[in-house]
C-alpha positions as CSV (number, residue, x, y, z in Angstrom):
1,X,0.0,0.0,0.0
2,X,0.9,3.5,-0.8
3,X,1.9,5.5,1.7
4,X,0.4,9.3,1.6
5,X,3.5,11.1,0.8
6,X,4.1,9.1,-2.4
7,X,0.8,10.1,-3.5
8,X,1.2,13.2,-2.5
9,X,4.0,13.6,-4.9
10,X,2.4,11.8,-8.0
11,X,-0.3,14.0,-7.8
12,X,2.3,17.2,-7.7
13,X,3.6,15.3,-10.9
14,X,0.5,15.5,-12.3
15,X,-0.4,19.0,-11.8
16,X,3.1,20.0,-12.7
17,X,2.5,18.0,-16.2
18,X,0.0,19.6,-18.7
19,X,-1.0,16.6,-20.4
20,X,-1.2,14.3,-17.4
21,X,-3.6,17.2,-15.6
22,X,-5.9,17.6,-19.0
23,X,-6.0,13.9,-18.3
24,X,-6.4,13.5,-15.1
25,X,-8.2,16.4,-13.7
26,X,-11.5,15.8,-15.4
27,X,-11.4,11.9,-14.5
28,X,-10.6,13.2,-11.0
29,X,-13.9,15.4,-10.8
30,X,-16.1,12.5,-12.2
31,X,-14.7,10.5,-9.5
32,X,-15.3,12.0,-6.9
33,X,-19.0,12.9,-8.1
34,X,-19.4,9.0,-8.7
35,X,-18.1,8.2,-4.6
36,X,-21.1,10.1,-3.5
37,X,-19.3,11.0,-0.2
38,X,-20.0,14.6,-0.2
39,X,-23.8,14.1,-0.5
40,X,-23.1,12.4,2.6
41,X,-21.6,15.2,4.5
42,X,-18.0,13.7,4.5
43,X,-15.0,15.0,3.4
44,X,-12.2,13.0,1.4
45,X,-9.9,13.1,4.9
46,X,-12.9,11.2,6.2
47,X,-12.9,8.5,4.6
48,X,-9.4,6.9,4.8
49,X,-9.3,3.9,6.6
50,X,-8.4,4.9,10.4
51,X,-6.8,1.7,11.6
52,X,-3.5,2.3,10.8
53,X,-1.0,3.7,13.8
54,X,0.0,6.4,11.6
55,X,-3.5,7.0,11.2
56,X,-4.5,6.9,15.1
57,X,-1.4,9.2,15.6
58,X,-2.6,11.8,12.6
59,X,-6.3,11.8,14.3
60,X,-4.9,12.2,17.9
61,X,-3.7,15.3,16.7
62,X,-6.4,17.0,15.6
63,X,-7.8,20.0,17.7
64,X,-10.8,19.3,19.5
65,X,-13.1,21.4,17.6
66,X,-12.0,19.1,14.1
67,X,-12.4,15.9,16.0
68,X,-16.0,16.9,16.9
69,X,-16.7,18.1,13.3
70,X,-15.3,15.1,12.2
71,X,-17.6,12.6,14.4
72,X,-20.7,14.4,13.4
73,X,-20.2,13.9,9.9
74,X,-19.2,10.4,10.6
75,X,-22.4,9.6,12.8
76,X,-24.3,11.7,10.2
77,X,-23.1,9.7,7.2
78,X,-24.0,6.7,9.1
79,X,-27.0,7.3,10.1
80,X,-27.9,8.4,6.1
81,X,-26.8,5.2,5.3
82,X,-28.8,3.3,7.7
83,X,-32.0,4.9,6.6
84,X,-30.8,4.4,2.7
85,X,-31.0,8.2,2.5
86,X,-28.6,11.4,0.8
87,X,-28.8,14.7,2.4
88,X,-30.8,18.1,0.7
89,X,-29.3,19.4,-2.3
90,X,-28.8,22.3,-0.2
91,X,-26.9,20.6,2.7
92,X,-24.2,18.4,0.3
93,X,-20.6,19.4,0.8
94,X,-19.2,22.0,-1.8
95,X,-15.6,21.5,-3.7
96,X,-14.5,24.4,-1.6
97,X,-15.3,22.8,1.6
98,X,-14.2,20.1,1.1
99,X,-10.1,20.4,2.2
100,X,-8.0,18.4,3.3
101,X,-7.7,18.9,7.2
102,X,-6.0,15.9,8.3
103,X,-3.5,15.1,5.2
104,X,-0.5,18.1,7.0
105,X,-1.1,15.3,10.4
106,X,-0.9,12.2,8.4
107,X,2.0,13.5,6.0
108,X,3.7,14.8,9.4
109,X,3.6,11.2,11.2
110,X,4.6,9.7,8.4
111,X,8.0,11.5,7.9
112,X,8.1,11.0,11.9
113,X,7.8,7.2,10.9
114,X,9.7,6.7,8.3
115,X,12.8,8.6,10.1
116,X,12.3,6.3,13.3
117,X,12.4,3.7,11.4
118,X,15.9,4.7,9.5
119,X,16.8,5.5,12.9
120,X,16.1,2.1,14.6
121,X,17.7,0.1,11.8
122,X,21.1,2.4,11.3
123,X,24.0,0.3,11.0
124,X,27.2,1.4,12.3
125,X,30.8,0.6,10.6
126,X,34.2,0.5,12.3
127,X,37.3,1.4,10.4
């Protein structure tokens, strides 16, 4: 599995790249129309699988008042899909409100990761 920062940096490539973006961009859009998670309520940063200790340690940092917005959309989308329902067109999430507020977290504890783990495995040569 991909970690974040890698797709992080294909998707700079991407923009950076006019052909790849005329490409891409548009499939993008119909995409993320196709998901349906914004006529839940949710955001894209809400719907990465949480199970992960990079994760756990992204969400932990989150300031109270994101946690909160991000466990009513949660409980809200669930409760939507228990009653096979899609909220008023003029309650579904917008492209502009829909940023990414816990991507910085998870790209930060994944750098943390990835240099603990070049830390704990650092192999030491005497001349």
């Amino acid at each position: 599995m991909a970690s974040l920062t890698s797709v992080v940096k294909q998707c700079d490539y991407i923009l950076k790249t006019p052909v790849l973006r005329s490409l891409f961009v548009p499939a993008s859009k119909v995409f993320v129309h196709l998901a349906g998670y914004r006529e839940m309520g949710l955001r894209l940063d809400d719907i990465l699988i949480e199970e992960t200790p990079i994760m756990q340690k992204a969400i932990h940092r989150l300031p109270n008042s994101e946690t909160y917005a991000r466990n009513y959309r949660i409980l809200t989308a669930q409760q939507l899909a228990m009653s096979h329902q899609l909220l008023p067109k003029s309650k579904v999430l917008k492209l502009d409100e829909d940023v990414p507020y816990l991507t910085p977290f998870i790209l930060e504890a994944e750098a943390e990761a990835f240099e603990k783990d070049e830390l704990d495995n650092i192999i030491v040569v005497n001349k």
